[in-house]
C-alpha positions in Angstrom: -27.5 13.8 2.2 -27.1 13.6 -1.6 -25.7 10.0 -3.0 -22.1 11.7 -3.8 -21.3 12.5 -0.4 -22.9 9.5 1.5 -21.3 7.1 -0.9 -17.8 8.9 -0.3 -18.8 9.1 3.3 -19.0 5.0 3.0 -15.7 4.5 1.2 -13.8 7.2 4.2 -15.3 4.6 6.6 -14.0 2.0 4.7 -10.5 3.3 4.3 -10.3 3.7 8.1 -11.3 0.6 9.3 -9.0 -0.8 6.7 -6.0 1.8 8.5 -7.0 0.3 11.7 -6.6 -2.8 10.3 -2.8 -2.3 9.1 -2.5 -0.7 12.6 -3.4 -3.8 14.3 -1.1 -5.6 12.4 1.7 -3.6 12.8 1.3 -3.7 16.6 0.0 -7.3 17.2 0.7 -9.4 15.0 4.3 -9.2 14.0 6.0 -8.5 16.8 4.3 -11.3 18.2 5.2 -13.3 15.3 8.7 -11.7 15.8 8.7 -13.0 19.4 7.2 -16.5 19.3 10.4 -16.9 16.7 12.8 -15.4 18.5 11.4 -18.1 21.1 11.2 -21.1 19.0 15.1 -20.4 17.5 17.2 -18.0 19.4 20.3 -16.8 17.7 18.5 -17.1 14.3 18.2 -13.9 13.0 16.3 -15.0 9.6 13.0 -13.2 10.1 14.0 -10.1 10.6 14.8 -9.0 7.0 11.0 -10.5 6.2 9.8 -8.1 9.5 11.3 -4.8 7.6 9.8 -5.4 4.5 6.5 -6.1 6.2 6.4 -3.0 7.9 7.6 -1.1 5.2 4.8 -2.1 3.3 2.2 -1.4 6.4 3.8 2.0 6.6 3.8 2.4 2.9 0.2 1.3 2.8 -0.8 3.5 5.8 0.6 6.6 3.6 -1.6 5.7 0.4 -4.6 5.5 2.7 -4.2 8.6 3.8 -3.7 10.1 0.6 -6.7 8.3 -0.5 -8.9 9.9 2.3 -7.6 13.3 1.6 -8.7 12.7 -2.3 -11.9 11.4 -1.0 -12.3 14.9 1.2 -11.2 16.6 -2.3 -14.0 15.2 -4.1 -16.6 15.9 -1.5 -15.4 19.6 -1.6 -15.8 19.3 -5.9 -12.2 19.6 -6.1 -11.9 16.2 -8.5 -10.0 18.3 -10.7 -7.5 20.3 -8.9 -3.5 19.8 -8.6 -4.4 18.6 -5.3 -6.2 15.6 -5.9 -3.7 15.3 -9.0 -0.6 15.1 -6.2 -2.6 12.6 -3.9 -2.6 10.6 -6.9 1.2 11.0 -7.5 2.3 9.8 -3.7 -0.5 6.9 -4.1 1.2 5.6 -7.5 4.6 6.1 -5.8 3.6 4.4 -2.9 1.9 1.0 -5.1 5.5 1.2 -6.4 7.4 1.1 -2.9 5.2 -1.8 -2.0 5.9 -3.7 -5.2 10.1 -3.3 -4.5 9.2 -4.1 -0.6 7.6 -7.4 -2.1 10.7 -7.9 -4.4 13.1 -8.0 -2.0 10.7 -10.1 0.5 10.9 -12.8 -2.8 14.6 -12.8 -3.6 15.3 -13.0 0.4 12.8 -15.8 0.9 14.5 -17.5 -2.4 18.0 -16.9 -1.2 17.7 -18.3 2.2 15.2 -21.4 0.8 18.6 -22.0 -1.1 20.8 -22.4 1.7 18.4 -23.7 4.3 16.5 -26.0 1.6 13.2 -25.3 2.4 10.5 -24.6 0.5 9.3 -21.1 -0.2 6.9 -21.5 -3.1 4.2 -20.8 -1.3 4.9 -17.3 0.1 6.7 -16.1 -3.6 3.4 -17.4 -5.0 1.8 -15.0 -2.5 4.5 -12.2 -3.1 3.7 -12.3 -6.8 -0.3 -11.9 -6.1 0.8 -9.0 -4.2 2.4 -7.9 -6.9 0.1 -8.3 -9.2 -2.9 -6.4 -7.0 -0.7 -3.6 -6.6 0.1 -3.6 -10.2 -3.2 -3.2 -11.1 -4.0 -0.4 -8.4 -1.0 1.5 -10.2 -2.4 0.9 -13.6 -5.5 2.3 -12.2 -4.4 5.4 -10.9 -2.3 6.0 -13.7 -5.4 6.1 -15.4 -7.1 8.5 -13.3 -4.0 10.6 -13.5 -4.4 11.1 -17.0 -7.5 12.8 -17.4 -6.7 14.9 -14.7 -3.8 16.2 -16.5 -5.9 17.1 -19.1 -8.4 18.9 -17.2 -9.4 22.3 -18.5 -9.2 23.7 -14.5 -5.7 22.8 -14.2 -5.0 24.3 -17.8 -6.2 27.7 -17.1 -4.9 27.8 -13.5 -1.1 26.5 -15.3 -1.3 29.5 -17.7 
């Protein structure tokens, strides 16, 4: 086993224990969270926006996992520099921006109901904007890697 594959071999591992991860969530953890609420206040209906944006982000964060296995599987196969890995690269800066505008609207629902409830909700904006940031910096990243690609000399001659 050469160091290329076993070291892309390590990050596919990775990248699946991290979607089992986001699958656990998804089916534990909020709708228990979801429950024990519905529990503790019945009638209040408050969470729910918060649950959507959660699992949009789990599903958008599922998608860009998947697309960053298949580039993975590209680069194993010495396609680094084919319109393929070049598209994975597309939906996974697409998706970084979908989780930022999931996170948005997580913040200015948590700020509008903090106004009329008067709680608190520093904390979890603080959190939203860390999320933000991260996923600012994976999409900077990409963008990045997108660039060069572009610029390939296989993708030039296979364009023309």
């Amino acid at each position: 086993m050469n160091v290329k594959r076993g070291s892309t071999t390590f990050l596919k591992v990775i990248i699946f224990l991290i979607g089992i991860a986001v699958l656990a969530v998804c089916i534990f953890l909020l709708p228990e969270a979801a429950r024990r609420d519905a529990i503790e206040r019945p009638g209040d209906y408050s969470l729910y926006p918060l649950l959507v944006c959660a699992y949009g982000i789990c599903i958008t964060f599922s998608v860009a996992l998947y697309q960053v296995f298949k580039l993975l599987t590209y680069i194993e196969k010495n396609n680094a520099f084919s319109e393929l890995s070049l598209q994975s690269l597309k939906v996974i800066k697409k998706c970084a921006f979908t989780v930022i505008c999931f996170i948005l609207l997580a913040i200015v629902y948590l700020r509008v109901h903090a106004q009329f409830t008067g709680d608190d909700a520093a904390g979890p904006i603080s959190i939203g904007l860390m999320g933000i940031l991260a996923t600012s910096i994976i999409a900077a990243m990409v963008d990045a890697l997108q660039k060069p690609l572009k610029n390939a000399p296989d993708l030039k001659s296979k364009k023309e």
